[in-house]
KEBA-691958 format. One record per residue (C-alpha): residue number from 0; x, y, z. Coordinates in Angstrom, 2 decimals, padded with zeros to 5 digits, always signed. Layout:
REM residues N
<atom><num>NUM</num><x>X</x><y>Y</y><z>Z</z></atom>
...
REM end
This chain:
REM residues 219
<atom><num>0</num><x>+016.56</x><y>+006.03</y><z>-013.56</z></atom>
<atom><num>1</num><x>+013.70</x><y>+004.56</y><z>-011.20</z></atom>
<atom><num>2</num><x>+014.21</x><y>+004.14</y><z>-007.76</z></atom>
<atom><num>3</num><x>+012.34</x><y>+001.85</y><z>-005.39</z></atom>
<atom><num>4</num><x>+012.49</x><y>+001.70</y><z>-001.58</z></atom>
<atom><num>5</num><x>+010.48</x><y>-000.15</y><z>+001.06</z></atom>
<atom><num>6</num><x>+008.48</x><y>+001.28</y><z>+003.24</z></atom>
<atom><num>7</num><x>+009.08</x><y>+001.75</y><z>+007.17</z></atom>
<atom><num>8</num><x>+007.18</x><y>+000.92</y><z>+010.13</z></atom>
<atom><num>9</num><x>+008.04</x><y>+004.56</y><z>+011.78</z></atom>
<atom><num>10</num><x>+005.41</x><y>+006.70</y><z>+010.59</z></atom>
<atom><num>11</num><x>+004.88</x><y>+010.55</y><z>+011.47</z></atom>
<atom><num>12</num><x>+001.69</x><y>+010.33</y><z>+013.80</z></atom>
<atom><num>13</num><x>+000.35</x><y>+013.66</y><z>+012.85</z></atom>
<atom><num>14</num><x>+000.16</x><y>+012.23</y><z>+009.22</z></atom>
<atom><num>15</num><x>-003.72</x><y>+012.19</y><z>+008.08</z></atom>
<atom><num>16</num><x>-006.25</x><y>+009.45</y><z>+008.52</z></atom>
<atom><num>17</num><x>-008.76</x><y>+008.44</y><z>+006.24</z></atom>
<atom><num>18</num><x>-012.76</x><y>+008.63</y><z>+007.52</z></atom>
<atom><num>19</num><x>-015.50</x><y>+006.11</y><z>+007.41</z></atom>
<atom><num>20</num><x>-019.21</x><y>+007.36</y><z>+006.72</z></atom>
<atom><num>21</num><x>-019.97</x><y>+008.50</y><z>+010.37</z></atom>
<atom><num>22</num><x>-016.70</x><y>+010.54</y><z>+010.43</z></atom>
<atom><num>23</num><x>-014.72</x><y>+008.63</y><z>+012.54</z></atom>
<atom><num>24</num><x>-010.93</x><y>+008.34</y><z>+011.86</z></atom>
<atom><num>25</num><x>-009.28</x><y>+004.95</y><z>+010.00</z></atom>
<atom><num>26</num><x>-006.28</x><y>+003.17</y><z>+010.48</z></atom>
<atom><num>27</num><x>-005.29</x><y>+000.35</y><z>+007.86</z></atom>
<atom><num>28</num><x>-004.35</x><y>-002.88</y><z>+009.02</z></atom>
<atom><num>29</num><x>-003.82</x><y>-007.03</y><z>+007.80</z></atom>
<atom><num>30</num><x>-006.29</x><y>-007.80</y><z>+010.32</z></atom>
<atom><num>31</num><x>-008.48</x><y>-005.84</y><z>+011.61</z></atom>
<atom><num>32</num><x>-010.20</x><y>-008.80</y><z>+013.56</z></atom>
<atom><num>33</num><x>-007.04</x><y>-009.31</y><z>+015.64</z></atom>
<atom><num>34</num><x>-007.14</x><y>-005.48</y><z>+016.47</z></atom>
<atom><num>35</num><x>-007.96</x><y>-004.58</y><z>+020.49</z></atom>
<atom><num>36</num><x>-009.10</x><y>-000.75</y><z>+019.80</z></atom>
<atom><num>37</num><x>-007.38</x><y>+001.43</y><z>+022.19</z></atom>
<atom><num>38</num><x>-009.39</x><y>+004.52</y><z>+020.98</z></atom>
<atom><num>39</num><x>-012.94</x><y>+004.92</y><z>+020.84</z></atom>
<atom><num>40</num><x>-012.46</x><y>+007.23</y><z>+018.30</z></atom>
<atom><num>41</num><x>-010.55</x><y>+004.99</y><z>+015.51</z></atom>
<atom><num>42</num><x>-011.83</x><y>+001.97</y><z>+013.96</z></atom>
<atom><num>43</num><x>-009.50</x><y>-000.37</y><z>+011.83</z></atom>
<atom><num>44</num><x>-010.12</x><y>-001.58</y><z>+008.29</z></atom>
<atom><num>45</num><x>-008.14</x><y>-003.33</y><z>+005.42</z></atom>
<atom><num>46</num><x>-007.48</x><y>-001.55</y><z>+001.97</z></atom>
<atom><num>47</num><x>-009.75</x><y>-003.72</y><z>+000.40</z></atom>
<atom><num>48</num><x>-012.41</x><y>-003.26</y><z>+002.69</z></atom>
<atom><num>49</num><x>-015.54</x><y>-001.76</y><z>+001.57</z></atom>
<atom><num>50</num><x>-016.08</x><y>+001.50</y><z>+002.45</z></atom>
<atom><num>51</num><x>-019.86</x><y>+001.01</y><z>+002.53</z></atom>
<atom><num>52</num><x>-022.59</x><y>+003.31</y><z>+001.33</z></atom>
<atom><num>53</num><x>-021.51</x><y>+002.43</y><z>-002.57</z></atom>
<atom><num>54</num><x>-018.24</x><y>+003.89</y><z>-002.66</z></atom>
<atom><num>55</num><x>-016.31</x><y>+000.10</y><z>-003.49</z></atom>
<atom><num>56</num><x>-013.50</x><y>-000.50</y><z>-001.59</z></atom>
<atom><num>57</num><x>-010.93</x><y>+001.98</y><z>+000.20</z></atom>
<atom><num>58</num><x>-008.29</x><y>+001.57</y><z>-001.65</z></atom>
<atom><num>59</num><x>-010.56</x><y>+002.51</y><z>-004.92</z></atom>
<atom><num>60</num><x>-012.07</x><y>+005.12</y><z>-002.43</z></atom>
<atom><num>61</num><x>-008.19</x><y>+006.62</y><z>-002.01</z></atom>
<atom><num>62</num><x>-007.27</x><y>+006.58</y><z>-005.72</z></atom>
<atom><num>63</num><x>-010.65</x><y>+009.15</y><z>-006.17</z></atom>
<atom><num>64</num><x>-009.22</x><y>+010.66</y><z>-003.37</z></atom>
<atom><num>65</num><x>-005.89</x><y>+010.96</y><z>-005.26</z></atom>
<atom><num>66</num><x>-007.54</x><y>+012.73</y><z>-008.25</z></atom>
<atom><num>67</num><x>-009.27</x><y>+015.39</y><z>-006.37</z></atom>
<atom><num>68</num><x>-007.31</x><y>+019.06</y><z>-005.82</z></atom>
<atom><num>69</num><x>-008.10</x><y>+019.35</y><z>-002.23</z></atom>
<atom><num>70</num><x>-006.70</x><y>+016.97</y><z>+000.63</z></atom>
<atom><num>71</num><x>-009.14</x><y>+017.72</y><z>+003.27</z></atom>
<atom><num>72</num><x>-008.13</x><y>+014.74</y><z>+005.40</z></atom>
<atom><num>73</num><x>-004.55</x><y>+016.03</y><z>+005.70</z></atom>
<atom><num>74</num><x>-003.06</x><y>+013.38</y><z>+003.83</z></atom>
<atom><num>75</num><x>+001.16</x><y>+012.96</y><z>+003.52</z></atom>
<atom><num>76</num><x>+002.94</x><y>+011.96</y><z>+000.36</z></atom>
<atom><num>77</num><x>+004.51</x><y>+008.99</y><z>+000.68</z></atom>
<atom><num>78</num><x>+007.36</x><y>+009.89</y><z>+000.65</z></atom>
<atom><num>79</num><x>+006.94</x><y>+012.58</y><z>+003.77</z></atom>
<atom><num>80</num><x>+004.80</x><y>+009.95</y><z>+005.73</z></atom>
<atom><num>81</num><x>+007.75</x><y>+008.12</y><z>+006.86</z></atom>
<atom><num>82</num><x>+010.26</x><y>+009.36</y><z>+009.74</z></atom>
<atom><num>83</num><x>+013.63</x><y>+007.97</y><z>+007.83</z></atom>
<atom><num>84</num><x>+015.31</x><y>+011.31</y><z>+006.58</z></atom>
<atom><num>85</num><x>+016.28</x><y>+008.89</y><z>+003.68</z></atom>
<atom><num>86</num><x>+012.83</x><y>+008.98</y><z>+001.96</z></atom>
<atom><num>87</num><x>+012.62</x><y>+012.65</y><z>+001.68</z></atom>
<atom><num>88</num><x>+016.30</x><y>+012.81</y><z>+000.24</z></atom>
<atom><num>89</num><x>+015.90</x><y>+010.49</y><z>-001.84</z></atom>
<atom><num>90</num><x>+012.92</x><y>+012.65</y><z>-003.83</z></atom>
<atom><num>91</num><x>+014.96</x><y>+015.57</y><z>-003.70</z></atom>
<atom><num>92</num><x>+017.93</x><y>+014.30</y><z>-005.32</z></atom>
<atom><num>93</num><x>+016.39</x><y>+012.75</y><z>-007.95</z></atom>
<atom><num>94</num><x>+012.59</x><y>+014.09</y><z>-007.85</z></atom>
<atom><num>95</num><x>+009.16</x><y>+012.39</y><z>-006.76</z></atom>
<atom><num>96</num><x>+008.44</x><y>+011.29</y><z>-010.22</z></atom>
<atom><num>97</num><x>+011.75</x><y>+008.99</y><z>-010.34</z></atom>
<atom><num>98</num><x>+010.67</x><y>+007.46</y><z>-006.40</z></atom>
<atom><num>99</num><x>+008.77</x><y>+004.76</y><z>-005.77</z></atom>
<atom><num>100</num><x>+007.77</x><y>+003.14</y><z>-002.57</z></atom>
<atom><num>101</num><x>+007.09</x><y>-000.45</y><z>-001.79</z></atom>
<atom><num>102</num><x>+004.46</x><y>-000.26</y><z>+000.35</z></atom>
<atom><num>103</num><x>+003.72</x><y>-003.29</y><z>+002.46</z></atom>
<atom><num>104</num><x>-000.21</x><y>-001.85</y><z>+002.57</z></atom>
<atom><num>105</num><x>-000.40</x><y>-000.41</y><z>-000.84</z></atom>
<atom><num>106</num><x>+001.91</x><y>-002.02</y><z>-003.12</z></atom>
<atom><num>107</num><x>+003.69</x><y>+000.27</y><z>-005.62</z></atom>
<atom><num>108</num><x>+003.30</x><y>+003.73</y><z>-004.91</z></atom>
<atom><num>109</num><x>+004.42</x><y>+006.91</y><z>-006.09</z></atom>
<atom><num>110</num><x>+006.48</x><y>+008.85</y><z>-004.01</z></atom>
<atom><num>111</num><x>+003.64</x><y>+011.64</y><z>-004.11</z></atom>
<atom><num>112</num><x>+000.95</x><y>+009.78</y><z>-003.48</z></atom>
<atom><num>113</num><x>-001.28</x><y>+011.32</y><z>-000.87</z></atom>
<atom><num>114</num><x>-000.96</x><y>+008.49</y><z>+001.72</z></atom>
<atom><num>115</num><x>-003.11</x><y>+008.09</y><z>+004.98</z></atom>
<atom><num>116</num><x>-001.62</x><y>+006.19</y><z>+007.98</z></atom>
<atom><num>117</num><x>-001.63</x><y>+002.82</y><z>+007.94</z></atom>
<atom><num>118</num><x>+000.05</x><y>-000.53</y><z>+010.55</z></atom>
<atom><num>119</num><x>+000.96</x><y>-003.20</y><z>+007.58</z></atom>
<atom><num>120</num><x>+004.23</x><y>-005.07</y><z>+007.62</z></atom>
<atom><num>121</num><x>+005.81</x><y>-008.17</y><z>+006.50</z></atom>
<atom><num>122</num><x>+007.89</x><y>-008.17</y><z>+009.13</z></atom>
<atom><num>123</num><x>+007.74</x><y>-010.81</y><z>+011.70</z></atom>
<atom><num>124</num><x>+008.45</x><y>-009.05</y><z>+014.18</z></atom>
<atom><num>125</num><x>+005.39</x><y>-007.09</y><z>+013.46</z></atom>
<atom><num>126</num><x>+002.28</x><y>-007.41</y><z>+015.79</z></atom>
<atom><num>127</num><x>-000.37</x><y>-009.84</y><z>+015.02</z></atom>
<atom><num>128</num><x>-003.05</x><y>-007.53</y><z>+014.01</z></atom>
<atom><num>129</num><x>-000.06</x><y>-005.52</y><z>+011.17</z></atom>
<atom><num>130</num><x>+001.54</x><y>-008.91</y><z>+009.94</z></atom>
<atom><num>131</num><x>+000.72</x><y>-009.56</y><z>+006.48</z></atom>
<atom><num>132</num><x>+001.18</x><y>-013.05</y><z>+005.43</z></atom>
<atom><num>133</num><x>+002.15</x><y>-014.47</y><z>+001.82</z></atom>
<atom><num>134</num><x>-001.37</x><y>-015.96</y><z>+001.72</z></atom>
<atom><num>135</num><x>-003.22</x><y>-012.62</y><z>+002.37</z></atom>
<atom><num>136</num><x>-005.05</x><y>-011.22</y><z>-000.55</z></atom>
<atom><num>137</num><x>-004.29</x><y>-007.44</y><z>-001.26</z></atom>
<atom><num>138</num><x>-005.06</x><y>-005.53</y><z>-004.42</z></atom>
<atom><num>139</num><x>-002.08</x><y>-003.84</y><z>-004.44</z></atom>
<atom><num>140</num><x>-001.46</x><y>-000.73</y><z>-006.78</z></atom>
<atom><num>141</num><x>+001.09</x><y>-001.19</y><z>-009.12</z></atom>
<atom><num>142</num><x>+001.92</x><y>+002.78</y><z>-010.35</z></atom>
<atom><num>143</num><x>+005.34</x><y>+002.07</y><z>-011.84</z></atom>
<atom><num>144</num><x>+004.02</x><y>-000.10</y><z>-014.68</z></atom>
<atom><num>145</num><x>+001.70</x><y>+003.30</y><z>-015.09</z></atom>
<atom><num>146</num><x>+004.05</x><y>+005.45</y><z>-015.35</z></atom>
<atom><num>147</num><x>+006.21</x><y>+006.41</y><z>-018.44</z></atom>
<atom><num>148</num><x>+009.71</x><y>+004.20</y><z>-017.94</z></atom>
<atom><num>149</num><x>+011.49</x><y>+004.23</y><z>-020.36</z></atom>
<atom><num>150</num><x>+013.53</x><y>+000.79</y><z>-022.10</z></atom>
<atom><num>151</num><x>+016.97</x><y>+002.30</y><z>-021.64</z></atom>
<atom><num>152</num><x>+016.43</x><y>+003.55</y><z>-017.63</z></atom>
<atom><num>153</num><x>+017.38</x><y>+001.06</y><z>-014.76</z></atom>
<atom><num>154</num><x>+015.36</x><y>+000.62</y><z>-012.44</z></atom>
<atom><num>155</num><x>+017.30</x><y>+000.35</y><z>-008.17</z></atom>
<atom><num>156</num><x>+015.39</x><y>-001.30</y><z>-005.59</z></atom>
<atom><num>157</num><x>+016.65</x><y>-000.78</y><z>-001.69</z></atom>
<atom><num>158</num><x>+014.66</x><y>-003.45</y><z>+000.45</z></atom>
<atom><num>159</num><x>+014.93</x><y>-006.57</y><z>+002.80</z></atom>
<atom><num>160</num><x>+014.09</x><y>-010.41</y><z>+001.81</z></atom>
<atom><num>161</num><x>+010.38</x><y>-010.21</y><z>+003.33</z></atom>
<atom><num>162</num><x>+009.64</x><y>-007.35</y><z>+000.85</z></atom>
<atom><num>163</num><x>+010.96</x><y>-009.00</y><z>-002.46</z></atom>
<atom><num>164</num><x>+008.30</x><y>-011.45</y><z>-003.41</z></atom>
<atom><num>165</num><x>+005.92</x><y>-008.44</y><z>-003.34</z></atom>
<atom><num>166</num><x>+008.86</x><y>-006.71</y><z>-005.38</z></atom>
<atom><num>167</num><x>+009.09</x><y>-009.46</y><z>-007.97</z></atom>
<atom><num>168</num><x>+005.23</x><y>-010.04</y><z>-008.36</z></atom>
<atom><num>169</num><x>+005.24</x><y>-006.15</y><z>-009.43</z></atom>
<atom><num>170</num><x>+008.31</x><y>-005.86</y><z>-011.37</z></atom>
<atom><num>171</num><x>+008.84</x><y>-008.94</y><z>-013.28</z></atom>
<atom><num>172</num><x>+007.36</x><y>-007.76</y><z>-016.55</z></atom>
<atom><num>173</num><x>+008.82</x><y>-004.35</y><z>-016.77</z></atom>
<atom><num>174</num><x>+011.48</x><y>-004.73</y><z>-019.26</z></atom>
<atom><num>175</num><x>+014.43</x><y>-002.54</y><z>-018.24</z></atom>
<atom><num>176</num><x>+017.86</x><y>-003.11</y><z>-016.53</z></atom>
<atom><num>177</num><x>+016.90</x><y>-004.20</y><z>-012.81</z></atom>
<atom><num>178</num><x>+019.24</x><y>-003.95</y><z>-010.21</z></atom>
<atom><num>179</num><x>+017.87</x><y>-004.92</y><z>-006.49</z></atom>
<atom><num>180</num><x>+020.51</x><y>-004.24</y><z>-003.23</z></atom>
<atom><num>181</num><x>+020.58</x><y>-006.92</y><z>-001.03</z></atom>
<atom><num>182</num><x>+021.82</x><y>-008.75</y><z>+002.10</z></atom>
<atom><num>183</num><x>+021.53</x><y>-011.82</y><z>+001.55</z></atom>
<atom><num>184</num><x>+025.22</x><y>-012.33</y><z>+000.54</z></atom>
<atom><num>185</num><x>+027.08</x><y>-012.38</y><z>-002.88</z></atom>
<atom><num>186</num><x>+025.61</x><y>-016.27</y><z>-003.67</z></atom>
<atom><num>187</num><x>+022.23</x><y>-014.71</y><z>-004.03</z></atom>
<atom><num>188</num><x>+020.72</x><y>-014.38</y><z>-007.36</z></atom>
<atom><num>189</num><x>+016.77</x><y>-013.99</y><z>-008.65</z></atom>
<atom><num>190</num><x>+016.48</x><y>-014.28</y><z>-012.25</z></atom>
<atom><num>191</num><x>+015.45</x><y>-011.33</y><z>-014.09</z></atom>
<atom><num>192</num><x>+017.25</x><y>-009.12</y><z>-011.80</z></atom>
<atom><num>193</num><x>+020.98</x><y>-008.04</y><z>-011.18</z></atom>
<atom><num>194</num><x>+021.56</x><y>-008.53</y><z>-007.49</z></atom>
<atom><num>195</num><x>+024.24</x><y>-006.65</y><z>-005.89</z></atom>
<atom><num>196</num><x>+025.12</x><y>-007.62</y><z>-001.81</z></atom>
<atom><num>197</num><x>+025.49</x><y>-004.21</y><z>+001.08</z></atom>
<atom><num>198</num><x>+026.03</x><y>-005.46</y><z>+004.22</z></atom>
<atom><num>199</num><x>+023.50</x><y>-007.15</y><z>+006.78</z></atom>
<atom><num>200</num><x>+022.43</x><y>-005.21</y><z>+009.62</z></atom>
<atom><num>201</num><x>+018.97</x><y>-003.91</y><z>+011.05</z></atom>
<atom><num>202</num><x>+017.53</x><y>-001.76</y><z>+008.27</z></atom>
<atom><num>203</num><x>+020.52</x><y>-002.13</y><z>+006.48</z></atom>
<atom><num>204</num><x>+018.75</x><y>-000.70</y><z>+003.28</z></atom>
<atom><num>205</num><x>+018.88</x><y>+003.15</y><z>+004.52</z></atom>
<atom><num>206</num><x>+022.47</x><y>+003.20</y><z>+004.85</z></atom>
<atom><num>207</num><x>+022.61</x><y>+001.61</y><z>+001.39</z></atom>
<atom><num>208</num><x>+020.59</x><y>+004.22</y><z>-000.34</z></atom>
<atom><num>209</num><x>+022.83</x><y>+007.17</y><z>+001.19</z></atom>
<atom><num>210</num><x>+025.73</x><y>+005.27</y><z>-000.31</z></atom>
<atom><num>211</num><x>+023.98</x><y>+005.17</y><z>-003.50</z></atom>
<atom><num>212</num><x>+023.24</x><y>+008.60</y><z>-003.33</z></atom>
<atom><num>213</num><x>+026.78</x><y>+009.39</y><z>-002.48</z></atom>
<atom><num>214</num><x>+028.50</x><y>+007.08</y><z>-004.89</z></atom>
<atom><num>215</num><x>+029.66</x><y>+004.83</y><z>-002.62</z></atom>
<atom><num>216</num><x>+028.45</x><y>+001.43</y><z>-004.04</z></atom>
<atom><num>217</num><x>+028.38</x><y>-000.27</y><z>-007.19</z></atom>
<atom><num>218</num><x>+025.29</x><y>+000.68</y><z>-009.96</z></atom>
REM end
């Protein structure tokens, strides 16, 4: 079993921050152009922005990062970067190597994946300068086709409509069962994918991964 879940706008604020060349702090955004700095001591980037000074882009610069034993920036793992409790028991009922988070910054993360804070949504209620659009280019990670899923595992997905064309682009050639929680009512179908309705409400997809965890719902 493989379990995927969006990510959240709530982030912990004491999670770590990436640092450009003259050591000050980064926070990722769509559009850093639309950004009004409220901090002298932040500036704003995308994750494929160049970092500069030869060291390609940041989100090649946080893979290296990733690969290193020491995490001098303070970075969280994904899956403790977040402020829903469900993220963290999610991982500990069924371990960071079976979670996966859809990350509207980073793509497909793993669960553990040493994370700095970032402002990316696909929300529209999201502010102008966080609001990524269908159009924008990101090179997003893709770990799950990396890692070692198996053909007889199914793969669970908890997220809302804006997140499932980034979902799909990601997922559509991993051959295993697919099973993606929805609320978008029992007439909704994507091919490829077994599509099972919770009920619609404001982040709707928290409540339906405690029910999954609890054995409340349908698998």
């Amino acid at each position: 079993m493989r379990i995927v879940i969006q990510c959240a706008g709530k982030k912990h604020k004491s999670a770590g921050r990436l640092k450009n060349a003259s050591g000050v702090r980064v926070v990722f955004v769509a559009h850093p152009e639309k950004c009004t700095p409220t901090e002298s001591s932040l500036r704003y980037y995308r994750p494929d922005d160049e970092v500069g000074t030869g060291l390609g882009t940041w989100r090649e610069y946080l893979t290296r990062y990733n690969q290193q034993s020491l995490n001098p920036d303070g970075l969280f793992r994904a899956a403790e970067l977040y402020k829903p409790t469900v993220y963290r028991a999610l991982v500990e009922r069924y371990s960071w190597q079976n979670v996966f988070i859809l990350s509207a910054g980073w793509g497909l993360i793993r669960s553990d994946f040493l994370t700095p804070y970032y402002d990316i949504t696909f929300s529209n209620q999201g502010k102008p300068y966080s609001k990524r659009r269908s159009r924008d280019r990101f090179e997003d990670f893709n770990q799950l086709s990396d890692s070692d899923i198996q053909p007889d595992e199914t793969l669970y997905f908890f997220g809302g409509q804006d997140y499932l064309q980034l979902y799909r682009s990601l997922t559509q050639n991993i051959t295993v069962r697919k099973v993606i929680y929805h609320s978008q009512g029992s007439a909704f179908q994507l091919q490829g994918y077994e599509c099972i309705p919770y009920r619609s409400y404001t982040n709707w997809h928290y409540s339906c991964a405690q029910d999954f965890m609890e054995g409340n719902i349908s698998t």
